[in-house]
N, C-alpha and C positions, 0 to 999 in steps of 0.2 A: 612471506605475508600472503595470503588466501585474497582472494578477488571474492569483494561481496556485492557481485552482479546478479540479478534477480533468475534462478533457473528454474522453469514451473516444474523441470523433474525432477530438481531436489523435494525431500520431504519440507510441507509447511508443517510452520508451528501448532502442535492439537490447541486446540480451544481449550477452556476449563469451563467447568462449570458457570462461575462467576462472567465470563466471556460471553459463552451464552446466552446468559439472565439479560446482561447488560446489553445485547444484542438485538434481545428480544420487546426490551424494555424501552429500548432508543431505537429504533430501527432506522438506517441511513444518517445515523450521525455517533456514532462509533467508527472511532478511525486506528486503523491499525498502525502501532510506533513501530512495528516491525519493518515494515515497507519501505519507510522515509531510508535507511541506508542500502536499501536493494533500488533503491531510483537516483538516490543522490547521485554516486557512483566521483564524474568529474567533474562535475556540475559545483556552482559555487553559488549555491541559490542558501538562502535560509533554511532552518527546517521549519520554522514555519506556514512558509510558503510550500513545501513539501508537503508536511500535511493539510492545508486548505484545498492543495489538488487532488490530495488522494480521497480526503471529504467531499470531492466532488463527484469522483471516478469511482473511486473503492470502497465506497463504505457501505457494503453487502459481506453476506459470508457466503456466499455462490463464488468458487472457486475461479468458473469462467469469467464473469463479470469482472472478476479481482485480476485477471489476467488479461483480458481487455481494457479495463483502467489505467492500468500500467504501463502499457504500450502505448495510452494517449499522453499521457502524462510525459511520458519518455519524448512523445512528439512535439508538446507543446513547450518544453524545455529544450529544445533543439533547436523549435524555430525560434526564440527568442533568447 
């Protein structure tokens, strides 16, 4: 079984066109489903609450920002 812990040197997933649009269309409230299992990890949180954090954190397509998000998100589920 693969460990699906978030590695920013792995490649991310390309955008699609539609990704984009909808990106560009909503801007900060496009939330990546991809994420929610690269944060879960051993966490026994919802994913709803997974994604409400990452709508907080990550919902840009600035790579840095989305790697920044992620590390708080990671914090804020640690300290509670």
């Amino acid at each position: 079984m693969t460990d699906t812990a978030y590695d920013p040197a792995a490649e991310q997933p390309r955008l699609t066109a539609l990704d984009t649009k909808a990106d560009t269309q909503f801007p900060g409230l496009v939330v990546r489903k991809d994420l929610v299992g690269c944060v879960r990890g051993n966490a026994v949180v919802p994913g709803y609450v997974l994604e409400f954090l990452l709508a907080q954190y990550c919902a840009t397509d600035d790579e840095a920002t989305i790697d920044a998000g992620i590390e708080s998100v990671r914090n804020i589920l640690f300290q509670h």
